[in-house]
ROFIZA-667368 format. One record per atom (N, C-alpha, C): residue number from 1; residue in one letter; atom name; x, y, z. Coordinates in nm, 2 decimals, decimal comma. Atoms other than C-alpha are relative to their C-alpha. Example, Ala and Ser with C-alpha at 12.3 -4.5 7.8 and 13.67 -1.06 7.14 Angstrom:
REM residues 2
+-----+---+----+--------+--------+--------+
:   k : r :  a :     px :     py :     pz :
+-----+---+----+--------+--------+--------+
:   1 : A :  N :   0,09 :  -0,12 :   0,00 :
:   1 : A : CA :   1,23 :  -0,45 :   0,78 :
:   1 : A :  C :   0,09 :   0,12 :   0,00 :
:   2 : S :  N :  -0,09 :  -0,11 :   0,00 :
:   2 : S : CA :   1,37 :  -0,11 :   0,71 :
:   2 : S :  C :  -0,08 :   0,11 :   0,08 :
+-----+---+----+--------+--------+--------+
END
This chain:
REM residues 112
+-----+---+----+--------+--------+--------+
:   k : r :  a :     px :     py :     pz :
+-----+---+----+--------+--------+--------+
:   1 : X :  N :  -0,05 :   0,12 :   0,07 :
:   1 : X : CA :  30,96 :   4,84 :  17,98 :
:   1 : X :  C :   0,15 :   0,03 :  -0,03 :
:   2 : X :  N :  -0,16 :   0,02 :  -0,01 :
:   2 : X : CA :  31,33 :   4,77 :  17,97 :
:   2 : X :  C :   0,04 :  -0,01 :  -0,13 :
:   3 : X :  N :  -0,08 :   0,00 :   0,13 :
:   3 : X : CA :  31,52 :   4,83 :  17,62 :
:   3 : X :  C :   0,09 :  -0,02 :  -0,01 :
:   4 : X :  N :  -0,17 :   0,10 :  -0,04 :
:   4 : X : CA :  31,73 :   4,58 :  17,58 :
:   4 : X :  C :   0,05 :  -0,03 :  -0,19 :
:   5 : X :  N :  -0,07 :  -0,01 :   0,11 :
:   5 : X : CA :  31,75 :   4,57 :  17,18 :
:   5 : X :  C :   0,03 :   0,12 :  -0,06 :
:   6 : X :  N :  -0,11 :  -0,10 :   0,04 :
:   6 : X : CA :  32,01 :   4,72 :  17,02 :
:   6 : X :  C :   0,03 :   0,06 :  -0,16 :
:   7 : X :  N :   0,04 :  -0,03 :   0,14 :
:   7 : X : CA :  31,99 :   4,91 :  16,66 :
:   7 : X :  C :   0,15 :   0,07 :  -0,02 :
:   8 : X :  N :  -0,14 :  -0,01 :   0,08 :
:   8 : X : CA :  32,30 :   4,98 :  16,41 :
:   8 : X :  C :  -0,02 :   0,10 :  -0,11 :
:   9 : X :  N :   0,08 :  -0,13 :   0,09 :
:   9 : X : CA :  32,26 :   5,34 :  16,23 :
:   9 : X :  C :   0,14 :   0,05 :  -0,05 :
:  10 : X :  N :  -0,08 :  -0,03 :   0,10 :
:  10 : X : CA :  32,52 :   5,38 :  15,96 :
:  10 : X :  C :   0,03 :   0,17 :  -0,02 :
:  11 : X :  N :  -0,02 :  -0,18 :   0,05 :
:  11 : X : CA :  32,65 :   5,78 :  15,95 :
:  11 : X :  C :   0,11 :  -0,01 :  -0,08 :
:  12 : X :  N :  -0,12 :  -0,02 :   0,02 :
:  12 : X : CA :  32,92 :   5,97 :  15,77 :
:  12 : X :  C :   0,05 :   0,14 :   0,14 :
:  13 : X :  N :  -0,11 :  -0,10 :  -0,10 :
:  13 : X : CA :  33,17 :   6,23 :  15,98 :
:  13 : X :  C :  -0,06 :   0,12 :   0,08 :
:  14 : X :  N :   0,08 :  -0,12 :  -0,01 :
:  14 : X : CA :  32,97 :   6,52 :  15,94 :
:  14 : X :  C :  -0,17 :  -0,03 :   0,05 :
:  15 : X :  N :   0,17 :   0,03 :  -0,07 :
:  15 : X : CA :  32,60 :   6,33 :  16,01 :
:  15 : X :  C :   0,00 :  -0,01 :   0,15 :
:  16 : X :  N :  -0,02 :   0,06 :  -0,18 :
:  16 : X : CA :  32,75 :   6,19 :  16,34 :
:  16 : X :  C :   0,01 :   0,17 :   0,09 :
:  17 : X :  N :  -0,04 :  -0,14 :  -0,05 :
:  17 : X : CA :  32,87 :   6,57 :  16,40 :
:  17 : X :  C :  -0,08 :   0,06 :   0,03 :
:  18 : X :  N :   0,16 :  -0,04 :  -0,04 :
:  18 : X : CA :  32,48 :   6,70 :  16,32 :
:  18 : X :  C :  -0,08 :  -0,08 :   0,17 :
:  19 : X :  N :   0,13 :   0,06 :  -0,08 :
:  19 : X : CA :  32,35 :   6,44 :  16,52 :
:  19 : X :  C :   0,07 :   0,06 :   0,18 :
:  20 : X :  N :  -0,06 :  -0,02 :  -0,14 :
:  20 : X : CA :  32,57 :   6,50 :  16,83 :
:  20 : X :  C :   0,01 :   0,15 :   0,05 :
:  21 : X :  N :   0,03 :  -0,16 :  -0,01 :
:  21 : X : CA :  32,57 :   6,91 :  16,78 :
:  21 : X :  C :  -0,20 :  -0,01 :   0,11 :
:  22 : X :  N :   0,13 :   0,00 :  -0,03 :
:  22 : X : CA :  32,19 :   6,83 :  16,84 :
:  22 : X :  C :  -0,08 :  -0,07 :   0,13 :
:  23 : X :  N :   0,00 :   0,07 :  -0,16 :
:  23 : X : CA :  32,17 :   6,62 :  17,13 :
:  23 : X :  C :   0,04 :   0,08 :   0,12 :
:  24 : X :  N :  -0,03 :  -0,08 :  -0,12 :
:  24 : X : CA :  32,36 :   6,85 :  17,30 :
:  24 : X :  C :  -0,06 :   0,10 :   0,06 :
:  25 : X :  N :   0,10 :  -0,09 :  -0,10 :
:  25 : X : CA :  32,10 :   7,12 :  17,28 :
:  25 : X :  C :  -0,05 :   0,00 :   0,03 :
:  26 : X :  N :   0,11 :   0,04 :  -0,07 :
:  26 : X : CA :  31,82 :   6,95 :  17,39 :
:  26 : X :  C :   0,00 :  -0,10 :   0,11 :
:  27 : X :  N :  -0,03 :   0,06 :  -0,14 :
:  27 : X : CA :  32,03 :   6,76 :  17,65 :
:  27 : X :  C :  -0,07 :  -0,18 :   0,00 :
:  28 : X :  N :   0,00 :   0,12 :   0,01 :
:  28 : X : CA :  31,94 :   6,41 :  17,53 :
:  28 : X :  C :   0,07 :  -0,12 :  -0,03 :
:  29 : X :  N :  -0,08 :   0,05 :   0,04 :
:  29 : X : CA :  32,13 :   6,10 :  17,49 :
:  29 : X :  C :  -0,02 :  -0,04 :  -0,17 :
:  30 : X :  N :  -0,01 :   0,05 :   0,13 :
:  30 : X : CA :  32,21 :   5,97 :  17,11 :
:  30 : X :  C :  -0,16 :  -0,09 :   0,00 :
:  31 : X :  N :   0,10 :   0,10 :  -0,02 :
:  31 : X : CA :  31,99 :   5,68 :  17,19 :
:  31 : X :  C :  -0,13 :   0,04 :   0,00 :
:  32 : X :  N :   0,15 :  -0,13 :  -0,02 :
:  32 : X : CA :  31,67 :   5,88 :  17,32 :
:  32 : X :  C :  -0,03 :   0,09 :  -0,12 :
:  33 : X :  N :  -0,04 :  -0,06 :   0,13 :
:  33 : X : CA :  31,74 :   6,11 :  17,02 :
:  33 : X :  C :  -0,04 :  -0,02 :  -0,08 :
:  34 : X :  N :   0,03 :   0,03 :   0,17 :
:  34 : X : CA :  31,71 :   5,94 :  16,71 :
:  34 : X :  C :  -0,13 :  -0,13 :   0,06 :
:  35 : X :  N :   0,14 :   0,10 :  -0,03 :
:  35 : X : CA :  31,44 :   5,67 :  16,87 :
:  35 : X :  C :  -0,09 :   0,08 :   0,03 :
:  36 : X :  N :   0,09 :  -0,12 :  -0,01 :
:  36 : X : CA :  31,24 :   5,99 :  16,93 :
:  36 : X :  C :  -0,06 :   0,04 :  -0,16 :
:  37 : X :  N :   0,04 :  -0,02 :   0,10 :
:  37 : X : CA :  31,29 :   6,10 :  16,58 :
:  37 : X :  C :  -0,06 :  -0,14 :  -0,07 :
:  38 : X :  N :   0,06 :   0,11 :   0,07 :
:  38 : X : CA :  31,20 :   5,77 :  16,43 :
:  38 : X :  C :  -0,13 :  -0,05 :   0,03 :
:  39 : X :  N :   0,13 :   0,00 :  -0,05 :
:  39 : X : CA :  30,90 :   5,72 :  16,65 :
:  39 : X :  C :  -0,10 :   0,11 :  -0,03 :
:  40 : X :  N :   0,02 :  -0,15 :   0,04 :
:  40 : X : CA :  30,82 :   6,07 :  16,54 :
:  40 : X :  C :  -0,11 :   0,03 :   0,12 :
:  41 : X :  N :   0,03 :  -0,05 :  -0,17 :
:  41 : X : CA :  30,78 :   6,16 :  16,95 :
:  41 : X :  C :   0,01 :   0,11 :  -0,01 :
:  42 : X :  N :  -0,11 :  -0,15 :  -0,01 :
:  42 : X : CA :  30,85 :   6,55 :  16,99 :
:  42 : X :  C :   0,09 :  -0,03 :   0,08 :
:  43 : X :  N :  -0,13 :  -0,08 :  -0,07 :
:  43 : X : CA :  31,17 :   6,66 :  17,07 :
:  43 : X :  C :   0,00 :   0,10 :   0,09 :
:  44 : X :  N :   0,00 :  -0,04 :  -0,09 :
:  44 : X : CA :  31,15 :   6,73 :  17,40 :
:  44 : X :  C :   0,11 :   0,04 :   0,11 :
:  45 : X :  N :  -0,11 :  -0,09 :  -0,08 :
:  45 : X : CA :  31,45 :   6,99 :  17,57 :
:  45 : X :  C :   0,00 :   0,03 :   0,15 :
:  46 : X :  N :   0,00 :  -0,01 :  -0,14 :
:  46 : X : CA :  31,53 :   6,90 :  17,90 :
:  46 : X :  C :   0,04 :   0,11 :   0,05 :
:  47 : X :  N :  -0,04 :  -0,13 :  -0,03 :
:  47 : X : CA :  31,74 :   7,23 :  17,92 :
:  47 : X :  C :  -0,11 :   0,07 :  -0,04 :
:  48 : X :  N :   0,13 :  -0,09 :   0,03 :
:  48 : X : CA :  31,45 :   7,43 :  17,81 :
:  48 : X :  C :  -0,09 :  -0,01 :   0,12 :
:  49 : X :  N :   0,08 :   0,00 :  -0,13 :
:  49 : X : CA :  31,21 :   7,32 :  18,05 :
:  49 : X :  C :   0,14 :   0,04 :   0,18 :
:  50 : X :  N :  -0,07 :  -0,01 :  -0,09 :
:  50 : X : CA :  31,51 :   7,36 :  18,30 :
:  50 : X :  C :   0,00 :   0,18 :   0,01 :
:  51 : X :  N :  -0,04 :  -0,17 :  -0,01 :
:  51 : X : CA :  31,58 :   7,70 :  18,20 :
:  51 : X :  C :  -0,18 :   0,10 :  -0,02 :
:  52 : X :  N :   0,12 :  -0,06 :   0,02 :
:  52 : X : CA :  31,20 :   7,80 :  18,20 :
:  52 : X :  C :   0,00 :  -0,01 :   0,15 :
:  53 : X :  N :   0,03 :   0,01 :  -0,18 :
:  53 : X : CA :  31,16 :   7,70 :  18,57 :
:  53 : X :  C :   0,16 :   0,11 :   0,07 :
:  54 : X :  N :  -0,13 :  -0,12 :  -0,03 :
:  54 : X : CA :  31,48 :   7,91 :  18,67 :
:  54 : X :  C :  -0,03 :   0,16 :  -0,03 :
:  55 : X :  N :   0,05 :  -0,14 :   0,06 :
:  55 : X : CA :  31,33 :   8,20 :  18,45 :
:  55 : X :  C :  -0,13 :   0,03 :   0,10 :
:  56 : X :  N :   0,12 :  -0,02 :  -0,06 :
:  56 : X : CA :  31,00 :   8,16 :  18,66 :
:  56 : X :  C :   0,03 :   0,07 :   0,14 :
:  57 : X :  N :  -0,12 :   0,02 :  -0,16 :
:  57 : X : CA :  31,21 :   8,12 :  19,01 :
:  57 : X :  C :   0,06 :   0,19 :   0,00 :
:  58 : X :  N :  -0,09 :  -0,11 :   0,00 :
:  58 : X : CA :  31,43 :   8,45 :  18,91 :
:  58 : X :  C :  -0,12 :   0,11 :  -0,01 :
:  59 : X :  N :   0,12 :  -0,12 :   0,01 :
:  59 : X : CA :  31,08 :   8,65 :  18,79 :
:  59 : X :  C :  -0,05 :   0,00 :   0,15 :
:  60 : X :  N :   0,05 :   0,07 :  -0,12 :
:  60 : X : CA :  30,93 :   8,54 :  19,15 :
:  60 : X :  C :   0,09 :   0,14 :   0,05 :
:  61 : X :  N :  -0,09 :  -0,03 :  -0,10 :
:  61 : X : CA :  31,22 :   8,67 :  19,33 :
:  61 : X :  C :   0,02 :   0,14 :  -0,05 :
:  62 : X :  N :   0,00 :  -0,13 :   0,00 :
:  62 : X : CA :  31,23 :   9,00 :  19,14 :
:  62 : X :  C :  -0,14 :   0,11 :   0,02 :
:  63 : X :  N :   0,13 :  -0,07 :  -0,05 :
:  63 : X : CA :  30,87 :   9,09 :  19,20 :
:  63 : X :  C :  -0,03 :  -0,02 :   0,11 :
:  64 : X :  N :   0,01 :   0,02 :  -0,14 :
:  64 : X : CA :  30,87 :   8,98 :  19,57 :
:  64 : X :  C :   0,12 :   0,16 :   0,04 :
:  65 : X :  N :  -0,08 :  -0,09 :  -0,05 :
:  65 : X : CA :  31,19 :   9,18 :  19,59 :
:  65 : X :  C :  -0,07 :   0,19 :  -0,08 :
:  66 : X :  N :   0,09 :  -0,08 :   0,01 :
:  66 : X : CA :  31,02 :   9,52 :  19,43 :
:  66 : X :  C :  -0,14 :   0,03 :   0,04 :
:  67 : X :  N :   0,09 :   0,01 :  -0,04 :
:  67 : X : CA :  30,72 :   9,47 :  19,60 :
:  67 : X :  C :   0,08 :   0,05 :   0,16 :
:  68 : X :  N :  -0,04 :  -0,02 :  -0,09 :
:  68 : X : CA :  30,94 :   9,50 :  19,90 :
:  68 : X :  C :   0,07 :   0,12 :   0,02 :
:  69 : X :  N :  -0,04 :  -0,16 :  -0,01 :
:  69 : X : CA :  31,09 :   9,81 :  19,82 :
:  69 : X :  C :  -0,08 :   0,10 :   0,01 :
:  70 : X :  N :   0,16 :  -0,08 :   0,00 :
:  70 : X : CA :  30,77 :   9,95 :  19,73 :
:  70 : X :  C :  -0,03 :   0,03 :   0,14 :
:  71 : X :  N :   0,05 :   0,00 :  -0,11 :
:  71 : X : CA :  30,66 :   9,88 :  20,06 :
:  71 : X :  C :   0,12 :   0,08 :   0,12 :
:  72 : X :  N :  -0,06 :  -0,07 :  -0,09 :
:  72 : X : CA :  30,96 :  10,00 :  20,24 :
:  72 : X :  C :   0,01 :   0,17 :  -0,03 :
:  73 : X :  N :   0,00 :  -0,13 :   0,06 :
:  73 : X : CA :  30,96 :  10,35 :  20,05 :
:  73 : X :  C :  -0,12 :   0,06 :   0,04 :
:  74 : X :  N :   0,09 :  -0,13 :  -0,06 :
:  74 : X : CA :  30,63 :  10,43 :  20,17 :
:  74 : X :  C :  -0,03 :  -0,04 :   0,20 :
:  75 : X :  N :   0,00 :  -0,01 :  -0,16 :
:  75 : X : CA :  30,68 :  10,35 :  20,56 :
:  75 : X :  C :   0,01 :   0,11 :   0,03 :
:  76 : X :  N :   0,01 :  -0,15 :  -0,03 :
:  76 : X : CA :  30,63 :  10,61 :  20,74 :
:  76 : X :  C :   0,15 :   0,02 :   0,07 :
:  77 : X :  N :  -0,13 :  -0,06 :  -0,07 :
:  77 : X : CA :  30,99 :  10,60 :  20,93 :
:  77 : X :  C :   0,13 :  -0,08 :  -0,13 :
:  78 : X :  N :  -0,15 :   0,03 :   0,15 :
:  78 : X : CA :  31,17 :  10,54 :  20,59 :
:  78 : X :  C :   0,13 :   0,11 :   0,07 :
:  79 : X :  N :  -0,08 :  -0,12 :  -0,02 :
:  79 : X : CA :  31,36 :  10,88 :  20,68 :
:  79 : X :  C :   0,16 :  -0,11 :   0,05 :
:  80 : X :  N :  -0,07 :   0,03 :  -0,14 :
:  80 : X : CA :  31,54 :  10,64 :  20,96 :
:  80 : X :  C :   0,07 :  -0,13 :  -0,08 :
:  81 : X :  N :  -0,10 :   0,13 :   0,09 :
:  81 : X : CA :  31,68 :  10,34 :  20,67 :
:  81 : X :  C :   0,11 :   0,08 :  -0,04 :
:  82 : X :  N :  -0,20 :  -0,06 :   0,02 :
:  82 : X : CA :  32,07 :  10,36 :  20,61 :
:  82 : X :  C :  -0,05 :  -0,03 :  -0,14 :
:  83 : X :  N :  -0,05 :   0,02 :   0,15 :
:  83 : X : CA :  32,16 :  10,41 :  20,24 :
:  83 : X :  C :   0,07 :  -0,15 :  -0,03 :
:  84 : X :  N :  -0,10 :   0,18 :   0,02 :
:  84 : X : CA :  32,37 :  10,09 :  20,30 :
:  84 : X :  C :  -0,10 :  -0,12 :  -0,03 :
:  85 : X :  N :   0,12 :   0,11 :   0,06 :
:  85 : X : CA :  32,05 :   9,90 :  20,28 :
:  85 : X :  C :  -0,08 :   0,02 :  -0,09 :
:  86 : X :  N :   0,12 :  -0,01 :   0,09 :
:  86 : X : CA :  31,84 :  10,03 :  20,04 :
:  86 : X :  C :   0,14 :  -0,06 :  -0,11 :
:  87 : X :  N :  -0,10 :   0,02 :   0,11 :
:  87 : X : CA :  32,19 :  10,05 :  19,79 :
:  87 : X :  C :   0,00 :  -0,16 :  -0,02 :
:  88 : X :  N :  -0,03 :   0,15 :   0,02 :
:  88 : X : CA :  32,22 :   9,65 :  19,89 :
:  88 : X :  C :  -0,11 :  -0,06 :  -0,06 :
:  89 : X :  N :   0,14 :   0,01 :   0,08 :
:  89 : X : CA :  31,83 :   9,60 :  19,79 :
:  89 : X :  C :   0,00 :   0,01 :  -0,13 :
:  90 : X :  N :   0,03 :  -0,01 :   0,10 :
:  90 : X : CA :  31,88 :   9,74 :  19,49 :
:  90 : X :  C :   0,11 :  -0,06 :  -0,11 :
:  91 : X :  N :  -0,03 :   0,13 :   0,12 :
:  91 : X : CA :  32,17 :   9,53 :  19,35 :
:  91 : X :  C :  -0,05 :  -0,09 :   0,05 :
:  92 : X :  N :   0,09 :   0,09 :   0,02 :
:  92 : X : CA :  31,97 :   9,29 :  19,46 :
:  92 : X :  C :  -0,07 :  -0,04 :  -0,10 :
:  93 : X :  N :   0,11 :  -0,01 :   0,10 :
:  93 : X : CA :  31,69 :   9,36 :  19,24 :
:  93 : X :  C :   0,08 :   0,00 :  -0,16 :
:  94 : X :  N :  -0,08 :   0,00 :   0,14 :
:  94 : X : CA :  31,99 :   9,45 :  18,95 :
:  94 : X :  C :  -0,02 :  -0,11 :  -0,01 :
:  95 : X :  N :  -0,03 :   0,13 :  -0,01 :
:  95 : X : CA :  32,10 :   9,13 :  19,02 :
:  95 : X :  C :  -0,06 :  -0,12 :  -0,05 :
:  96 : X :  N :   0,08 :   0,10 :   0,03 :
:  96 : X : CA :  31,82 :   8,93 :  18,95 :
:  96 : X :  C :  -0,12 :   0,01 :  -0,12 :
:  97 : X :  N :   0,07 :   0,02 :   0,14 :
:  97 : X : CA :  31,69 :   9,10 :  18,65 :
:  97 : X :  C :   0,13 :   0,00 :  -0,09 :
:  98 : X :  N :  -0,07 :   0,01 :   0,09 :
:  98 : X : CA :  32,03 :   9,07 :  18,50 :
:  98 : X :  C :   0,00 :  -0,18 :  -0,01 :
:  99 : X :  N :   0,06 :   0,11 :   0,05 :
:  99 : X : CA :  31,96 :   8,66 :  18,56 :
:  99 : X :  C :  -0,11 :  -0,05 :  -0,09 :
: 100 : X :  N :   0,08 :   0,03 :   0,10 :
: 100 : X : CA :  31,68 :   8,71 :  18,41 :
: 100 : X :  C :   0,02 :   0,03 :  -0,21 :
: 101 : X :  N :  -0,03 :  -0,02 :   0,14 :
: 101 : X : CA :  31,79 :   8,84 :  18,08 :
: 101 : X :  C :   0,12 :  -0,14 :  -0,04 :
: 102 : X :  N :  -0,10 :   0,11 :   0,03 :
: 102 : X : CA :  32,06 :   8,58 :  18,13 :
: 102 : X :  C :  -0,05 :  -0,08 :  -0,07 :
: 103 : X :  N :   0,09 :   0,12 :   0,00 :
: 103 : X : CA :  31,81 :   8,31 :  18,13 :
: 103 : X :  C :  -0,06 :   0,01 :  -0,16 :
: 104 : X :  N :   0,09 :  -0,04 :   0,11 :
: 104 : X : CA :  31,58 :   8,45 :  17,85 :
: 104 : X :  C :   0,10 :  -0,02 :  -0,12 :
: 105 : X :  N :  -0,09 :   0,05 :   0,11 :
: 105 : X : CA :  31,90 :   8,45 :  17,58 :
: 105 : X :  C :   0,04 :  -0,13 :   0,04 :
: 106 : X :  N :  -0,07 :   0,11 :  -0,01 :
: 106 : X : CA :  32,03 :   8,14 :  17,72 :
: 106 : X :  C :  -0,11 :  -0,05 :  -0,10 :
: 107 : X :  N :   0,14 :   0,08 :   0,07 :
: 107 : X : CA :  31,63 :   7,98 :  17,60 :
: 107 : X :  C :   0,02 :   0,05 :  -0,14 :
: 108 : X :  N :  -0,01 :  -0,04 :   0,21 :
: 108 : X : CA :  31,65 :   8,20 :  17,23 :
: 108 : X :  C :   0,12 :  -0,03 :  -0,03 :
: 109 : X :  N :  -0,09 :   0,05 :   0,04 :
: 109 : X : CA :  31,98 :   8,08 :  17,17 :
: 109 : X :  C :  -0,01 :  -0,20 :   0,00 :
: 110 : X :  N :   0,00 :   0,15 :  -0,02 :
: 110 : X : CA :  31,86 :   7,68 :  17,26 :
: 110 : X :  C :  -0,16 :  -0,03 :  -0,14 :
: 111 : X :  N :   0,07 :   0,02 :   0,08 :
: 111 : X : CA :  31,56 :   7,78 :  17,03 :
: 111 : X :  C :   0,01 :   0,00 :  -0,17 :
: 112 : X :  N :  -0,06 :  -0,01 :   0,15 :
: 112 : X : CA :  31,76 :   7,87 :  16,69 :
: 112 : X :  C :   0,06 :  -0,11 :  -0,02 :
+-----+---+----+--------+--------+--------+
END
């Protein structure tokens, strides 16, 4: 249904400040926002669910990639792997548990 009326919500300096600080963390418009609180809908954080699927995505990709090292460490012609590629595997693996920590304070910082 199409919302076509329009409501008139009286703030001061500092409310408008609150309300706009707060929109911004849960990535909603003003509008959506306070017609949520007034309906008393949950406040539902589009960045949140964004940054959960990302956190999922990055776990994924570091237990595929450990699982792959696993596997290459007990081949039997490991002896015959360059250092150049195992060293690259394993910033790899850094790599993608330091997005993950990324991720994880990004989400407790959107939760306080």
């Amino acid at each position: 249904m199409k919302r076509t009326i329009k409501l008139t919500v009286h703030v001061n300096n500092e409310e408008y400040k609150q309300i706009k600080y707060r929109t911004k963390q849960v990535n909603l418009s003003v509008s959506t926002y306070l017609r949520n609180l007034a309906l008393s809908y949950p406040i539902k954080s589009k960045v949140d669910a964004l940054a959960y699927l990302e956190l999922a995505r990055a776990r994924a990709d570091t237990g595929r990639l450990g699982g792959l090292f696993k596997l290459w460490l007990t081949e039997k012609d490991f002896k015959s792997a360059e250092y150049k590629n195992i060293d690259e595997l394993v910033g790899t693996i850094i790599n993608a548990e330091n997005k993950l920590v990324t991720l994880a304070n990004l989400m407790i910082r959107n939760v306080r």
